[in-house]
C-alpha positions as CSV (number, residue, x, y, z in Angstrom):
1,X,8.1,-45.0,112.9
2,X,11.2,-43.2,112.5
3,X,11.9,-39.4,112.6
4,X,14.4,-38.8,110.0
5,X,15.1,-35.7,107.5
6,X,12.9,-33.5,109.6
7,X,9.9,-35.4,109.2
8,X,8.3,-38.7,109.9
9,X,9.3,-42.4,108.4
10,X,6.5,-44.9,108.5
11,X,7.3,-48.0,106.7
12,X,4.4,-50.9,106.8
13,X,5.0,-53.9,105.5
14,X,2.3,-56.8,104.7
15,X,3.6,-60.5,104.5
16,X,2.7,-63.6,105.4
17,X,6.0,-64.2,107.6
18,X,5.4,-61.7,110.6
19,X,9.9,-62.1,111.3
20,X,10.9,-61.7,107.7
21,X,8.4,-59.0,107.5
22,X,9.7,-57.1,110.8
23,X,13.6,-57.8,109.2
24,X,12.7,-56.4,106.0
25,X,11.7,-52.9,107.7
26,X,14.3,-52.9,109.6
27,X,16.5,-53.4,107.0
28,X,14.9,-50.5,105.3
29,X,15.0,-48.1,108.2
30,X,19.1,-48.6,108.7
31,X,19.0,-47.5,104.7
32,X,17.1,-45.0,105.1
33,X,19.0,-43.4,108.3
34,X,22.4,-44.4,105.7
35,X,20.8,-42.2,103.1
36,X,19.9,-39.4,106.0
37,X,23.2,-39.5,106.8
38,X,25.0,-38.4,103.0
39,X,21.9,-36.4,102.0
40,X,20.2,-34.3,105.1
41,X,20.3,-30.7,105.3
42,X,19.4,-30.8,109.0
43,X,23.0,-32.6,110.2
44,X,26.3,-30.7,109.7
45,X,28.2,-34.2,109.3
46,X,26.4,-34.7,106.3
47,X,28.0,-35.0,103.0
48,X,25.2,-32.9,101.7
49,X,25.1,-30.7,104.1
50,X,29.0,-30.5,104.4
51,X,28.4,-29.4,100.5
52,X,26.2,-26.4,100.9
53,X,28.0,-25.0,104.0
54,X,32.2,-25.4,103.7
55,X,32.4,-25.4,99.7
56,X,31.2,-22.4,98.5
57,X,33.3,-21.1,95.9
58,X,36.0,-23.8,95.8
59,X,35.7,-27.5,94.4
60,X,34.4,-30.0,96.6
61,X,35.3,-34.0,96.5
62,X,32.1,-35.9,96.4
63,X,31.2,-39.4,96.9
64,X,30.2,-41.1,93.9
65,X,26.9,-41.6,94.8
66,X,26.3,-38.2,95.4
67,X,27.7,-37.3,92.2
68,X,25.4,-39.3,90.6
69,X,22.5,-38.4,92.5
70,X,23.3,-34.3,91.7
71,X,23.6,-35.4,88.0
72,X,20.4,-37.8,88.0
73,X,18.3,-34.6,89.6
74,X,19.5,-32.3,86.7
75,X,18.4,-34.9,84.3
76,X,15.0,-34.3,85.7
77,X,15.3,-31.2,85.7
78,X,15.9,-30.4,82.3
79,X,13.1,-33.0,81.3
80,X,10.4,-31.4,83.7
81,X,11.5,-27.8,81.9
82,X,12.3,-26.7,85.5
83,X,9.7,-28.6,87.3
84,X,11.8,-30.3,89.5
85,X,14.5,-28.3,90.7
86,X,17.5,-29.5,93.4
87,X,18.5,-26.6,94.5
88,X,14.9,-25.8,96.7
């Protein structure tokens, strides 16, 4: 378990191979603190975070991934009529 994002990572994993198992979790936690990393709130390196606190007002250069992350959660936006919305 892994604290990450301001709240709690479990990952379990159920395979027959108890090492590939444990490396395939691990492998999943580095992603997972890579993805923390571009998309918290809660760290001011973040790119995300880096976003809502020094651009306001003025363009921002983005990764590409982010990019198509922002433009991939208004797409569901607009289909959910609102539903899901990015910007809570």
């Amino acid at each position: 378990m892994h604290y990450l994002m301001d709240t709690f990572l479990c990952i379990e994993v159920f395979y027959a191979d108890e090492n590939k198992a444990k490396e395939v979790v691990e492998k999943a936690f580095r992603e997972a603190v890579r993805i923390e990393g571009v998309l918290t709130r809660f760290k001011d390196e973040s790119e995300v975070c880096r976003v809502n606190n020094y651009s306001f007002g003025k363009p921002c250069v983005i990764t590409k991934e982010l990019a198509n992350l922002i433009s991939n959660c208004i797409e569901f936006s607009r289909k959910t009529s609102g539903a899901f919305d990015i910007t809570v």
